[in-house]
C-alpha positions in Angstrom: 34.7 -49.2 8.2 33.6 -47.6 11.3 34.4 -44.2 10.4 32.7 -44.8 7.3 29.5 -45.0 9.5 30.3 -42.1 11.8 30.9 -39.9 8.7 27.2 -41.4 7.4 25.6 -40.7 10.5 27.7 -36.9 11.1 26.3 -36.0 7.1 22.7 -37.1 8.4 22.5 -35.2 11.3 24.0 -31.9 9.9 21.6 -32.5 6.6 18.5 -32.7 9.7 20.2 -29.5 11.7 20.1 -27.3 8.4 16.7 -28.3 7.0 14.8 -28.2 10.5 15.1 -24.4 11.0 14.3 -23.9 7.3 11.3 -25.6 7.2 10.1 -24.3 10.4 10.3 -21.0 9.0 7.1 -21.7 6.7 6.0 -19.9 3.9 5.9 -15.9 4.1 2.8 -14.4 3.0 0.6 -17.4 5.1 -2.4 -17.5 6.4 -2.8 -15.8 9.6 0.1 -13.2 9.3 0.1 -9.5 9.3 1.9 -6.9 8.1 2.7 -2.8 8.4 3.6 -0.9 5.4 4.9 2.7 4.9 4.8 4.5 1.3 5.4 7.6 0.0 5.4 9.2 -3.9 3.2 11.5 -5.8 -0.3 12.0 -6.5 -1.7 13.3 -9.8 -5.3 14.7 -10.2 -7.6 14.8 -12.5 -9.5 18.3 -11.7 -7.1 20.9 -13.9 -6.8 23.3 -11.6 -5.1 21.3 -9.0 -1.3 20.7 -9.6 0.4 17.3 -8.6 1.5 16.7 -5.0 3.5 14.8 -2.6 1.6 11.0 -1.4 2.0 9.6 1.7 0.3 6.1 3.7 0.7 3.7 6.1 -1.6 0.3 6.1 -1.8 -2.9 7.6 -2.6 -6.1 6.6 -4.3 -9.6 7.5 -3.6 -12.7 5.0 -6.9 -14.7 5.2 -4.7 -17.4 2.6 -1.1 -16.8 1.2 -2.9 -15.3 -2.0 -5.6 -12.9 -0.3 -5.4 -10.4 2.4 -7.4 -7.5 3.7 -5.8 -3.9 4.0 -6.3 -1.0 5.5 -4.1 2.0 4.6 -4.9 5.7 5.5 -3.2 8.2 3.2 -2.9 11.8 2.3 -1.6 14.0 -0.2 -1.2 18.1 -0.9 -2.1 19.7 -3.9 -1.7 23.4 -5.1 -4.2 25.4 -7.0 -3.5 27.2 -9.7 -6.2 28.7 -11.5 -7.4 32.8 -12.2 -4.8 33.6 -8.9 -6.4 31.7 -6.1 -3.5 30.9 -4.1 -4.7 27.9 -1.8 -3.9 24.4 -1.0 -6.4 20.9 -1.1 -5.3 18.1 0.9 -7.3 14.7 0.2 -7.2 12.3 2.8 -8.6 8.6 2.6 -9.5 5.6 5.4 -9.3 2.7 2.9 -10.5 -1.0 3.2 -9.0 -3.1 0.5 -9.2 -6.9 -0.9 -5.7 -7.7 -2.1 -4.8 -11.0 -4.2 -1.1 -11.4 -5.1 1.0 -14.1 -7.0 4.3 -15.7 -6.1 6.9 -15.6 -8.5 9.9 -16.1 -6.0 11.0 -13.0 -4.7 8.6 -10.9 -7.0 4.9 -10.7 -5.6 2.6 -9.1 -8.4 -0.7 -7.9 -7.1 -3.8 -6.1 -7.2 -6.3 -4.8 -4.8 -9.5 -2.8 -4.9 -11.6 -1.5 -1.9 -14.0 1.1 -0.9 -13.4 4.4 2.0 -13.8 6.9 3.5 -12.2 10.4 1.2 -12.0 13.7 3.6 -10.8 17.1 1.3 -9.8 20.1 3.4 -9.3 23.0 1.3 -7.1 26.0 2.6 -8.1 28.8 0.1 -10.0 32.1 1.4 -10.6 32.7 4.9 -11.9 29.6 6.1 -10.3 25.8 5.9 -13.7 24.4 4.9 -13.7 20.4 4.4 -15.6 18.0 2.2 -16.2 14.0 2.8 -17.6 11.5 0.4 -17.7 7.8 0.5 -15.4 6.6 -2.6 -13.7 3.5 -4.1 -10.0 2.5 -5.4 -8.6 0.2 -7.5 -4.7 -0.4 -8.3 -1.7 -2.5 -8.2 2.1 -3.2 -7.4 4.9 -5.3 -6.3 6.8 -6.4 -3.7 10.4 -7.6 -3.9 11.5 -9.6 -0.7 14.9 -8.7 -0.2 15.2 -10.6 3.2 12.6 -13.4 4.5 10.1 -10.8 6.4 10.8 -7.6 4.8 10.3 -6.2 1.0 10.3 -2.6 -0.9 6.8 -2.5 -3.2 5.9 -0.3 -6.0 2.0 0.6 -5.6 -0.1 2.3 -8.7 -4.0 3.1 -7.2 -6.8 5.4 -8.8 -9.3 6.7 -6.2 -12.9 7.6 -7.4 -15.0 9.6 -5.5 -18.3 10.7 -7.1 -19.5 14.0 -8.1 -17.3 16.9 -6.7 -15.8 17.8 -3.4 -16.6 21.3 -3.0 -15.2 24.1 -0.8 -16.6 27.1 -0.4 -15.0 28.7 -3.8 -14.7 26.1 -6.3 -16.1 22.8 -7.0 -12.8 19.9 -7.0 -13.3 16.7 -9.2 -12.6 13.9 -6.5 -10.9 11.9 -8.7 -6.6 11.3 -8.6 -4.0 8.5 -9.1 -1.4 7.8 -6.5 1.9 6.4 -7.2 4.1 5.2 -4.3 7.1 3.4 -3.7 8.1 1.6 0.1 8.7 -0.8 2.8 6.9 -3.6 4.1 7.5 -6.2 6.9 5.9 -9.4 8.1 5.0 -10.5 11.1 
C-alpha cells in the first residue's frame, strides 16, 4: 500500500515537472514580442520596359496583441531595361511601415498587412545615376510555418503603389511592382 502512494505522488510530481516549463513558455506571437525577418525572391513590374528582378528585405516587428503587429521592412530590388537599346539598370528601394493581422491555425499563421513608405528609384542608364523618391503604399500577404517554437519560414506576396511616374532623366518608370519572397523569421 505504501508504494501505491509513492508511485501516486512520483506520477504527480513528474506530471508538475513536465507541464511547468511548458506553460511557462507562453504563447508565441504575444503581446510585447518582437521579431527579425530576412526574405529574398523576385519582383515583377508593371512598367513594360523593365524586366523582372531579384527581391530582397529585412524587417522587424512589434506584436501590440498576438493577432496585430507593426512592421517595418526596408527592401530593394534590380531591374533591367529593355526597350529601343537603352542598356541600363532601375533599382527601387522602399522604408516600409506596415499594420499586420495574422490568424493561428497551429503551426500555419495566414496574414495580411498593408502600410505606407518611403519608395527611392535610382536609375543607372546614361551618364548620370539620377534618383527619384515618392511617398507610396503596399498591400499583401503570406504565411508563416513554425517549424520550431521561435523560428518559422514565410511565404510573403505584396504590391507597392507609388503614384504617377518615377522619372530619370531618359524615360518616365511606372512606380508600380509586385514582390514575391520566400524566408526566415525568429522570435524574441
Amino acid at each position: 500500500m505504501h508504494l501505491k502512494y509513492i508511485g501516486l505522488v512520483a506520477s504527480f510530481v513528474l506530471a508538475l515537472a513536465v507541464a511547468a516549463p511548458a506553460a511557462a513558455q507562453g504563447r508565441v506571437p504575444d503581446r510585447g514580442m518582437g521579431a527579425i525577418s530576412f526574405l529574398v525572391g523576385g519582383a515583377m513590374p508593371t512598367e513594360e520596359v523593365l524586366e523582372n528582378g531579384w527581391f530582397i528585405a529585412v524587417a522587424g516587428e512589434g506584436y501590440l496583441t498576438p493577432r496585430v503587429s507593426i512592421r517595418g521592412q526596408f527592401g530593394g530590388s534590380w531591374h533591367d531595361v529593355e526597350f529601343n537599346g537603352l542598356d541600363g539598370k532601375v533599382a527601387p528601394m522602399h522604408l516600409t511601415g506596415n499594420l499586420v493581422y495574422n490568424w493561428e491555425y497551429g503551426k500555419w499563421h495566414p496574414y495580411v498587412t498593408g502600410g505606407v513608405g518611403w519608395y527611392r528609384w535610382r536609375f543607372g542608364e546614361g551618364d548620370g545615376r539620377p534618383t527619384d523618391s515618392k511617398v507610396g503604399a503596399n498591400l499583401g500577404g503570406g504565411i508563416e510555418y513554425f517549424f520550431s517554437r521561435r523560428d518559422t519560414l514565410m511565404g510573403d506576396i505584396n504590391i507597392h503603389f507609388v503614384p504617377g511616374t518615377m522619372d530619370s532623366n531618359i524615360f518616365p518608370y511606372e512606380g508600380r511592382y509586385w514582390t514575391i519572397a520566400g524566408g526566415y523569421k525568429r522570435y524574441f
